[in-house]
C-alpha positions in Angstrom: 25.7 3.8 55.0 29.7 3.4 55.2 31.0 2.0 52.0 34.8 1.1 51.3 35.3 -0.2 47.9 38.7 -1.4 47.2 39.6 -2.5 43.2 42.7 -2.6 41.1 43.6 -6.4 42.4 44.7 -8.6 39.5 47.0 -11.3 38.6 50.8 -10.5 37.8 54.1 -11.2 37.7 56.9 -11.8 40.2 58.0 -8.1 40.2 55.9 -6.0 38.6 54.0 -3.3 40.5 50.2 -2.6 41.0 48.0 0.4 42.7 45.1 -0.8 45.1 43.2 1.6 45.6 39.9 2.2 48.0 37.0 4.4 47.8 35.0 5.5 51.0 31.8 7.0 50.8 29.2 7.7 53.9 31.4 9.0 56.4 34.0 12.2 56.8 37.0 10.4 55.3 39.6 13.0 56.4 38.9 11.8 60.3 39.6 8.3 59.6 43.0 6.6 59.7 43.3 4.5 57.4 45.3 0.6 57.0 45.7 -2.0 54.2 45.2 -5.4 55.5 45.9 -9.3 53.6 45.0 -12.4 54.2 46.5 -15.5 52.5 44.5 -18.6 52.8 45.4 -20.5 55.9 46.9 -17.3 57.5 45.5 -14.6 59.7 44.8 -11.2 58.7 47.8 -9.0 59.4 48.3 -5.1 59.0 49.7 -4.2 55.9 50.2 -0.6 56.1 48.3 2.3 57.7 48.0 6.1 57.3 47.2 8.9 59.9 44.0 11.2 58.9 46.0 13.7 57.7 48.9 11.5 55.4 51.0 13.0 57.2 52.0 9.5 59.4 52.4 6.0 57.7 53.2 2.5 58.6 54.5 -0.2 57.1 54.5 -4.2 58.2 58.2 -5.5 57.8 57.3 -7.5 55.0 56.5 -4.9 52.9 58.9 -1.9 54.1 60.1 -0.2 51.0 58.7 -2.0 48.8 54.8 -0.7 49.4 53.4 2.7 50.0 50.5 3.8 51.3 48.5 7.5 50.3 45.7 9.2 50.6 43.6 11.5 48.8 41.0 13.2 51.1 39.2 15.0 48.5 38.8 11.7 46.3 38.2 10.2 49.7 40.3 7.6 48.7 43.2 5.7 50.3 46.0 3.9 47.6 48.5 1.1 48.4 51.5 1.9 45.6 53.0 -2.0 45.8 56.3 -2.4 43.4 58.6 -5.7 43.8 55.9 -7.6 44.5 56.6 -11.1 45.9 54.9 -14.7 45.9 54.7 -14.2 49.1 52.1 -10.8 48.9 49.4 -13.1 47.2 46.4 -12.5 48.9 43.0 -10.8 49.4 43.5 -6.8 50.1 41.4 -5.4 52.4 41.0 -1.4 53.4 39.5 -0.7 56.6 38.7 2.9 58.1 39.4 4.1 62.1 38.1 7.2 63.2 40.9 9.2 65.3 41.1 12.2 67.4 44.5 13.6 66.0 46.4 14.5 62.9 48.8 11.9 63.4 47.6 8.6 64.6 47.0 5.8 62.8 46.2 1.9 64.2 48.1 -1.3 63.6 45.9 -3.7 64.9 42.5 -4.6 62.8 40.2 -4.8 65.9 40.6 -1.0 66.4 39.5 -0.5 62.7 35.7 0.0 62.6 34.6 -0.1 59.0 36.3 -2.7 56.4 35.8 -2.9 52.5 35.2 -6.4 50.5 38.6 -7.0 49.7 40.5 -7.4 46.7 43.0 -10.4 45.4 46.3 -9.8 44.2 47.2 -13.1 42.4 51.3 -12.9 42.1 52.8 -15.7 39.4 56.2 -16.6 39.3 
């Protein structure tokens, strides 16, 4: 059974920084891509940032460009999402999700290609 397990969501402050991180367990993580997804209430679900199998390919939505960063870990089998500067505007329930891929250096953007997703996590940001 495919678990992803993401944690380290809490409340802070406009500006500070916090690590999601998400465990997987039941499949071979190192032939999964892997993407960070949010949703604010009211809004859709849009792609966050995504990693290729390997690490060695990342992406990052606009909103977040140098500002988040995503990792990986395969032998923790774990994916982070380093976020620093956080905004109001990054409130919102963290999910991770898991795609399996074919090559070192693909990754997806769009969540309907991702086929395992965790519970989520919420980042609460106060001004």
């Amino acid at each position: 059974q495919v678990q992803l397990v993401e944690s380290g969501g809490r409340l802070v402050q406009t500006g500070d920084s916090l690590r999601l991180s998400c465990a997987a367990s039941g499949l071979t993580f190192s032939t999964y891509a892997m993407g960070w997804f949010r949703q604010a209430p009211g809004n859709e679900r849009e792609i966050v940032a995504a990693i290729s199998r390997s690490g060695g390919s990342t992406y990052y939505g606009d909103s977040v460009k140098g500002r988040f960063t995503i990792s990986r870990d395969n032998a923790k089998n774990t994916v982070y999402l380093q976020m620093n500067s956080l905004k109001a505007e990054d409130m919102a329930i963290y999910y991770c999700a898991a795609g399996p891929v074919y090559t070192s250096r693909a990754y997806y953007t769009r969540a309907g290609q991702y086929v395992y997703w965790g519970q989520g996590t919420q980042v609460t940001v106060s001004s």
